[in-house]
C-alpha positions in Angstrom: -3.1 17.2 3.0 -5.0 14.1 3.7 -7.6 13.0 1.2 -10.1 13.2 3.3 -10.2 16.9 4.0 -11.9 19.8 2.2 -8.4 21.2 1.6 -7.3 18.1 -0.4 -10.8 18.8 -2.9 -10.4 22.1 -3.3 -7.1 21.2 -4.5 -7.8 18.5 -6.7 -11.4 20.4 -7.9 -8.3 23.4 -9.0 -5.9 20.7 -10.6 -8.5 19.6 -12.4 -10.1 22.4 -14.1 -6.9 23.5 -15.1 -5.9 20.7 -16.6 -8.4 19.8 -18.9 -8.6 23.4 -19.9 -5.2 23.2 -21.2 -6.2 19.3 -22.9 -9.7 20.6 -24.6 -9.2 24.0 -24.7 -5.6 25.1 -25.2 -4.6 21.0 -26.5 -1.2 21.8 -25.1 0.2 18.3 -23.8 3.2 19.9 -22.6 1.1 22.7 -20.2 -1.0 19.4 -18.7 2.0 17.8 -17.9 3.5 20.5 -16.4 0.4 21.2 -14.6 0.3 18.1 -13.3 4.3 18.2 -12.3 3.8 21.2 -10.3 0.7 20.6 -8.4 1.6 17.3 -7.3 5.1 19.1 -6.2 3.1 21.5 -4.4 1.2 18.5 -2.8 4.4 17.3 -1.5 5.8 20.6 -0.4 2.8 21.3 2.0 4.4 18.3 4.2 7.6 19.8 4.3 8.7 22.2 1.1 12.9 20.9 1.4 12.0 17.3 0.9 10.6 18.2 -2.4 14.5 18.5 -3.8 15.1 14.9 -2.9 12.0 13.9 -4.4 13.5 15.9 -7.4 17.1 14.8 -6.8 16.1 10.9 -7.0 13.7 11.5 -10.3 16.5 13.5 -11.9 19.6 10.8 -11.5 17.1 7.8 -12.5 16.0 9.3 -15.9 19.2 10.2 -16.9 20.8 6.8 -15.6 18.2 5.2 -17.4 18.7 7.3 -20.6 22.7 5.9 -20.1 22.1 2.6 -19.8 19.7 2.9 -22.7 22.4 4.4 -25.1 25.1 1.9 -24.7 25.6 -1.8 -25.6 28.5 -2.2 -22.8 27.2 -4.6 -20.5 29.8 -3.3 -18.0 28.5 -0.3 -18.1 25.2 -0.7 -18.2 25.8 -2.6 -14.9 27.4 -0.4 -13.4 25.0 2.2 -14.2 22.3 0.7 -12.6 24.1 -0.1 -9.8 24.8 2.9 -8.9 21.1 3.4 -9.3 20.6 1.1 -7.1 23.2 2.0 -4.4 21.5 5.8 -4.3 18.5 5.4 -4.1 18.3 2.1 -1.7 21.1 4.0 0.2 18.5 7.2 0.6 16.4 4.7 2.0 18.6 3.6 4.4 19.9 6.8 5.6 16.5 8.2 6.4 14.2 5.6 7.4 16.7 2.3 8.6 20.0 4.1 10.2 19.0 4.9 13.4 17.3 0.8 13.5 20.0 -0.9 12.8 22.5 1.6 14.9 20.5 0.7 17.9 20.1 -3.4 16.9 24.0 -3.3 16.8 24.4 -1.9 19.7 22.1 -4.5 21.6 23.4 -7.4 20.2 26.5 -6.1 21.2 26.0 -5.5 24.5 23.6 -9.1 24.9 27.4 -10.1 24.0 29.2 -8.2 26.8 30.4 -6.2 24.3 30.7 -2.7 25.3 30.0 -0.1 22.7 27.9 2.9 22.2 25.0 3.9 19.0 25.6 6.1 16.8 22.0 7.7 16.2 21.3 10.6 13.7 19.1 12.7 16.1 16.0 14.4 14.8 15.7 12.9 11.5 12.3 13.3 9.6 11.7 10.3 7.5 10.2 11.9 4.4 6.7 11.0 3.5 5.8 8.0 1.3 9.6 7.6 0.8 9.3 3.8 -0.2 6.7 4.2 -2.3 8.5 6.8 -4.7 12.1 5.0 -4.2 10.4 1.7 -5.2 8.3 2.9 -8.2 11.6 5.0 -9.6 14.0 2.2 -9.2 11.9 -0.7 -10.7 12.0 1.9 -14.1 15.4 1.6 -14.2 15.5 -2.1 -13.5 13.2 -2.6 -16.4 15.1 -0.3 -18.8 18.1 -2.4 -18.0 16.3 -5.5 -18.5 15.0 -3.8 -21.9 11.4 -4.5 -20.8 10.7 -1.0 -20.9 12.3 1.9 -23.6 14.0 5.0 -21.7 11.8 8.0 -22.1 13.3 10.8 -23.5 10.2 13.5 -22.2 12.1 14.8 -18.5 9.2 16.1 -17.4 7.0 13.3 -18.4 9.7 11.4 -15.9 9.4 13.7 -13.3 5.3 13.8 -13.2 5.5 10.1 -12.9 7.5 9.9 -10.1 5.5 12.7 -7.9 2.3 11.8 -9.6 0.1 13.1 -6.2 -2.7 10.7 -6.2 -0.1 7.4 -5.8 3.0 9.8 -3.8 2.3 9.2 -0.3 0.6 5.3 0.2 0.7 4.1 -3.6 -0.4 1.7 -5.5 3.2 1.4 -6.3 2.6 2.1 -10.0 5.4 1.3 -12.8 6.5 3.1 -15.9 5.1 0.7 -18.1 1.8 1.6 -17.0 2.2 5.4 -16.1 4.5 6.7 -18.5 2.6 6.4 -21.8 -0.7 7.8 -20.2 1.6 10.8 -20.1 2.2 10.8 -23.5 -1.7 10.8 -24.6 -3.2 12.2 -21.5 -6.8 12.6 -21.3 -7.8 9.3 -23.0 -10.4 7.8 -19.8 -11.8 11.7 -19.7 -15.2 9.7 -20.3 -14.9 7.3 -17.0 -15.6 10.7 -14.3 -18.8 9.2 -13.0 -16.9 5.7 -12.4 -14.0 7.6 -10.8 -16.5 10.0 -8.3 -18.3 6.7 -7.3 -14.6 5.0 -6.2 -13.7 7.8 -4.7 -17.1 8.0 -2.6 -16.5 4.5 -1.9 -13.2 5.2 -1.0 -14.0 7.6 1.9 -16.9 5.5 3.1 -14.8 2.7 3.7 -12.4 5.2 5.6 -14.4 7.2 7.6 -17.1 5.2 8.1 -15.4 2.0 9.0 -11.7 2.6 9.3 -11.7 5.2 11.7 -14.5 4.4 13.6 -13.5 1.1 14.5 -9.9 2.0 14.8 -10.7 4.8 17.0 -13.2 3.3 19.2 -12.1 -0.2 19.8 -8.8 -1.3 18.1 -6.6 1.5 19.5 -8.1 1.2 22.7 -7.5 -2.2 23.3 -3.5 -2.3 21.9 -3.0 1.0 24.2 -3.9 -0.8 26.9 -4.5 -4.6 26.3 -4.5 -5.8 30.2 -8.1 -3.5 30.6 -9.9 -6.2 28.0 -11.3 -9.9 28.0 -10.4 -12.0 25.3 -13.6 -11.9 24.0 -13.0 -7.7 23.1 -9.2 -8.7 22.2 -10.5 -11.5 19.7 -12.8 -8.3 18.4 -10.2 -5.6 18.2 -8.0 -8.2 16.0 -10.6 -8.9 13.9 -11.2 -5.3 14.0 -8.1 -4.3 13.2 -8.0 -7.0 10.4 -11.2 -5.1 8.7 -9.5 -1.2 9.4 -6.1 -2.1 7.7 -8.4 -3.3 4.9 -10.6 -0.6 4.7 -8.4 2.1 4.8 -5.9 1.2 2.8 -8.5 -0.1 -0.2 -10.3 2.8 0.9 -6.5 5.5 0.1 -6.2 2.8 -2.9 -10.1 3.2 -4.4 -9.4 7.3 -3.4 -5.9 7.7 -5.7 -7.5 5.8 -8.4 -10.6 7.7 -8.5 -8.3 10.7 -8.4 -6.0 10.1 -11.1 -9.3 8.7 -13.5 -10.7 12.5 -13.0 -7.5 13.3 -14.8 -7.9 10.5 -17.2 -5.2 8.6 -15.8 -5.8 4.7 -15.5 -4.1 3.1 -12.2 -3.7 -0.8 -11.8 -6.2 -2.2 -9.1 -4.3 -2.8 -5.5 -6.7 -4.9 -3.7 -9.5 -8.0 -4.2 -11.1 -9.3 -1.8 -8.0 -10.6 0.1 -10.3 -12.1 3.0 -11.7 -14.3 0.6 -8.3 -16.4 -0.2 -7.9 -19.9 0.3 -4.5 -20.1 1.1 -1.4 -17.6 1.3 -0.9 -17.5 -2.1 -3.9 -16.3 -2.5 -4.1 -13.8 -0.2 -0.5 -12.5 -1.5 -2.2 -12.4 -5.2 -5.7 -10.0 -3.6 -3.5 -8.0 -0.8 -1.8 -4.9 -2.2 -1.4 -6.1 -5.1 1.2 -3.8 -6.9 3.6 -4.0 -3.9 3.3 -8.1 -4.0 3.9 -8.3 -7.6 6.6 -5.2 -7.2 8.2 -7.9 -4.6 8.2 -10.4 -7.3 9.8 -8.8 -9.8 12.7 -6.7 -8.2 13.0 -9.0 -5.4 12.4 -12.6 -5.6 13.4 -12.8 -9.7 16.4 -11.2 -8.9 17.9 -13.3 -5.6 17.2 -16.3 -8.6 13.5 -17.5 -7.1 12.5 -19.2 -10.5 15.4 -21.7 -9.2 14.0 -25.6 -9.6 15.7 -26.9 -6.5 12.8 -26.7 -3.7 15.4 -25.3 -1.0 16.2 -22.3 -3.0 12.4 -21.6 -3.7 11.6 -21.5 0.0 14.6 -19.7 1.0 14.0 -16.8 -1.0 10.4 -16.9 -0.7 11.2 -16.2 2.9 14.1 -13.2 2.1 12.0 -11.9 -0.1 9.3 -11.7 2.5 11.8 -10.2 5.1 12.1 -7.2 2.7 8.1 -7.0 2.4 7.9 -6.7 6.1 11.3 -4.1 6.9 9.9 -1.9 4.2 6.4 -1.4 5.9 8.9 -0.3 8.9 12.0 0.0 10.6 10.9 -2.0 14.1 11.3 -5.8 14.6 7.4 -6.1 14.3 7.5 -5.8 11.1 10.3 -7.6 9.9 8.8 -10.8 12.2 5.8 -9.9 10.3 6.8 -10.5 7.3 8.9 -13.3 8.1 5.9 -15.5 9.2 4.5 -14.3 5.7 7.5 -16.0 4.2 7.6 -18.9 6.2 3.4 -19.2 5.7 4.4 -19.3 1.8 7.1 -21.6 1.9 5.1 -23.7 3.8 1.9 -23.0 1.4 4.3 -24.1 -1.4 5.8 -27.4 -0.3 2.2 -28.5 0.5 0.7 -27.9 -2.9 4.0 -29.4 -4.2 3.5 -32.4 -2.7 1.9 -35.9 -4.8 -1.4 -36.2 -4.3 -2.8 -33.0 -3.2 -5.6 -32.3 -5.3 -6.0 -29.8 -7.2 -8.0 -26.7 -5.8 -11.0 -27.0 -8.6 -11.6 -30.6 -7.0 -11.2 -29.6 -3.8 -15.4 -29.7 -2.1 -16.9 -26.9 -0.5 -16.3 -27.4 3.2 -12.5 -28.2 2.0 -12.9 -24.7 1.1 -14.8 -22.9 3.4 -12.2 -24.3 6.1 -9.2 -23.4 3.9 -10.5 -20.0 3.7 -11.2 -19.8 7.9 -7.7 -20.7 8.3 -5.6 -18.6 6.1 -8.3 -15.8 7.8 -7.4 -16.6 10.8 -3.5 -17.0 10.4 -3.5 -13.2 9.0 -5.3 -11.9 11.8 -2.4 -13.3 14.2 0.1 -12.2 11.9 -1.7 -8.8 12.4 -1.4 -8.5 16.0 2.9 -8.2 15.5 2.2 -5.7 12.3 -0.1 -3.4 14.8 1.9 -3.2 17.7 4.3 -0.9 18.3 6.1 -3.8 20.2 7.2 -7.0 20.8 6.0 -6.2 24.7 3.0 -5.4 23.3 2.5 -8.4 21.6 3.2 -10.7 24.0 0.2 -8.7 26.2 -2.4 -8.5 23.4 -1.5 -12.4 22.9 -1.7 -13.0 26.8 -5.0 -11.4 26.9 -6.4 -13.4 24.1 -5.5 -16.9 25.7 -6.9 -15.8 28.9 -10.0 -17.2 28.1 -12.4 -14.5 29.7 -15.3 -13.9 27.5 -16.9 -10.6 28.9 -18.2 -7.7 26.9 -18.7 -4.7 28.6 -16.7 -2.8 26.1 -18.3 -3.7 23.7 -21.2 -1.9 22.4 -23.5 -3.0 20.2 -23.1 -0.6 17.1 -19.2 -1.6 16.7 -20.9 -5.2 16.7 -23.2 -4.3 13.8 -20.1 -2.2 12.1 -17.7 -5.3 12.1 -20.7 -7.9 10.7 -21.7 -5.0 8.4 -18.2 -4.2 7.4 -17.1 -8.1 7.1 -20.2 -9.0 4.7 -19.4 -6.7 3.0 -15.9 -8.2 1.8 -18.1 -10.7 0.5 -20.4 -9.4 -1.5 -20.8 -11.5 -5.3 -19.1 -9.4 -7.5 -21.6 -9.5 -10.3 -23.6 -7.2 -7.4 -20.8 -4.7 -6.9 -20.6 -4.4 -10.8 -24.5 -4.0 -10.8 -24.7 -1.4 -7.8 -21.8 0.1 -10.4 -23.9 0.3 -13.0 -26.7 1.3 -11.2 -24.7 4.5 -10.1 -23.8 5.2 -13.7 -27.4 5.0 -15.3 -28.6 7.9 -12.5 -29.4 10.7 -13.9 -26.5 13.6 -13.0 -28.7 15.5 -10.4 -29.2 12.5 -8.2 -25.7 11.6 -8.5 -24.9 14.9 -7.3 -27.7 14.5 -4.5 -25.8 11.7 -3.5 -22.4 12.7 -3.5 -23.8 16.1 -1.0 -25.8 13.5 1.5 -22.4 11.5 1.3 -20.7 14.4 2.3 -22.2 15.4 5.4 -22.8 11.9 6.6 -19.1 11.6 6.1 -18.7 15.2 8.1 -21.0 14.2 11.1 -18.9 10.8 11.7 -15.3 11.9 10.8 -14.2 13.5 14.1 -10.3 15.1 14.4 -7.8 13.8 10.6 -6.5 10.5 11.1 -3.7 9.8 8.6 -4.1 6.6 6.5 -1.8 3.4 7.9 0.1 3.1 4.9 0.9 7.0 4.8 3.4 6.3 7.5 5.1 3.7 5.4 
């Protein structure tokens, strides 16, 4: 049930209604809860019903590992406890979405060693929706209950909601305990911020429908499918193309969950600022889905010792930690070399600001900026190419095509033109306008915000063609 079908708001228009009938009307915290529980349950089981018990399985072993560790002063056992934690649910990971990718890496390294062997594959396995999305925002409350940033809950069902919560289950943000868990607790307190949560969401789905998918449908897929058909001129468009539909439809899933859960009175941490706008990869790391980055920074990089002084330590986990980032987008090589040139971008990011006598980015002049910004731009967009293709074949013919230095356009027409300059100033819009277009929404009076949600609508209709699943739904 994608969020941008009528299926998905009749759902949520249901979900609603019901449960702040049992907040105002019946003030039973427990029904709302359970309300919640089961309909995002139900959102999950429309995928496919049986994953629903591992969604349950995985939710049930954390709370009650968490509640062990939190009852005992053992250190041994409260290491043990979350190892095993650990060990479950990375080891679920494993099994369903990185077994049959590292059986068959074996096997070829193997055999590029004249070794013969065979792979062992686990034929037809489903890899269950937003799996490292709910095995990541699980985990990490563990992690933090063993670290004693976070108390245990002792609500099971409270637990359980968080976990499934539907607005954040399939593609995030990757939302933690900390900021979840006690919404649960006192639901209902942001039931005054609807209008603010309908104008995300229709900002949500424009940046989906109206960009995403039409750019992604009618020039980036075309060109990846088959590259060798295309000057560089429309393969330099269809990366930068493909730089502003990854954007937009991910922001766009992000801006629709939040808006979703704020109906409910549920407050989710932003996952995106202007990430074209960085200056350097830093940056860009600190704007570009944000709750995973930080999640990295945490779980990840904290706990392989990255707050290390020596320099060599900083840049070699900087780069593991990276590695991680890219294999758990994906089990292919794409996006583990993705995400390796990430790392190696920041290590290298790192050791230059290090460095005596770089100055400071406050006294850095304009055009210092402006060029810093074109290049860290520019460097993403390549690093793009490896994270869209569904090979490193296909890499090497997008990157053939773009260095053939043919600069025809024939294939491409002049509205994608105007949608990529449209979409791109867009990204740069002042904020102090975006709060003020914001604003602007909220002082309408409610019939004219409901004329604009309907014209919305079926502008939205007339351009959506056949459901295209978000990007980061397959992650």
């Amino acid at each position: 049930m994608l969020f941008t079908t009528s299926k998905y708001w009749m759902f949520l228009t249901i979900v609603f209604f019901v449960y702040w009938a049992f907040i105002t009307i019946a003030k039973r915290r427990g029904l709302a809860v359970g309300c919640v529980l089961l309909a995002s349950y139900y959102f999950y089981a429309l995928w496919n019903p049986k994953f629903v018990l591992l969604l349950f399985a995985i939710s049930t072993i954390d709370f009650f590992t968490a509640r062990g560790i939190n009852s005992t002063s053992n250190s041994t056992l409260r290491r043990s406890l979350l190892s095993a934690s650990v060990l479950i649910d990375i080891g679920t990971l494993l099994i369903f979405k990185y077994f049959n990718f590292f059986s068959v890496s074996a096997t070829t390294l193997l055999e590029t060693l004249h070794v013969q062997t065979r792979s062992f594959l686990i034929e037809d396995l489903v890899i269950p929706l937003g799996l490292s999305f709910i095995t990541f925002r699980s985990l990490s409350y563990v992690i933090d209950v063993y670290r004693k940033t976070t108390p245990a809950t002792t609500r099971y069902f409270d637990y359980l909601a968080f976990v499934a919560f539907f607005p954040t289950l399939i593609a995030g943000p990757v939302v933690r305990a900390k900021d979840l868990l006690p919404q649960f607790e006192k639901p209902g307190e942001s039931s005054d911020r609807g209008v603010e949560a309908i104008f995300l969401i229709l900002v949500g789905l424009i940046k989906k429908v109206a960009i995403a998918d039409m750019i992604g449908s009618n020039l980036v897929d075309r060109v990846f499918d088959q590259p060798q058909l295309y000057s560089s001129l429309e393969t330099l468009a269809a990366i930068y193309g493909y730089a502003l539909q990854i954007y937009c439809d991910f922001s766009g899933y992000s801006d629709i969950a939040i808006g979703s859960a704020l109906l409910l009175g549920f407050e989710l941490p932003p996952n995106f600022n202007s990430p074209y706008r960085a200056q350097n990869l830093r940056d860009f790391w600190k704007r570009w889905h944000i709750t995973l980055s930080s999640w990295l920074f945490d779980y990840v990089y904290i706990s392989i010792g990255g707050l290390r002084k020596r320099r060599f330590n900083l840049y070699r986990n900087l780069f593991l930690t990276f590695l991680v980032g890219g294999l758990w987008h994906g089990a292919a090589w794409t996006f583990v070399i993705w995400g390796g040139l990430h790392g190696l971008g920041l290590s290298v990011s790192h050791w230059w600001n290090r460095r005596k006598g770089v100055p400071a980015r406050a006294n850095t002049s304009v055009w210092t900026r402006v060029i810093c910004t074109i290049a860290t731009f520019h460097f993403v967009c390549l690093t793009w190419i490896v994270f869209r293709a569904e090979s490193l074949t296909q890499v090497g013919e997008v990157l053939k095509r773009l260095t053939a230095f043919q600069f025809t356009a024939a294939n491409l027409p002049t509205s994608l033109i105007i949608l990529l300059v449209v979409g791109f100033i867009s990204h740069w819009v002042p904020a102090k306008a975006l709060n003020a277009v914001r604003d602007g929404w909220s002082w309408l009076p409610s019939p004219a915000q409901a004329a604009v949600v309907v014209g919305v609508a079926f502008g939205l209709y007339y351009l959506s063609g056949a459901e295209v699943q978000f990007i980061y739904g397959n992650f």
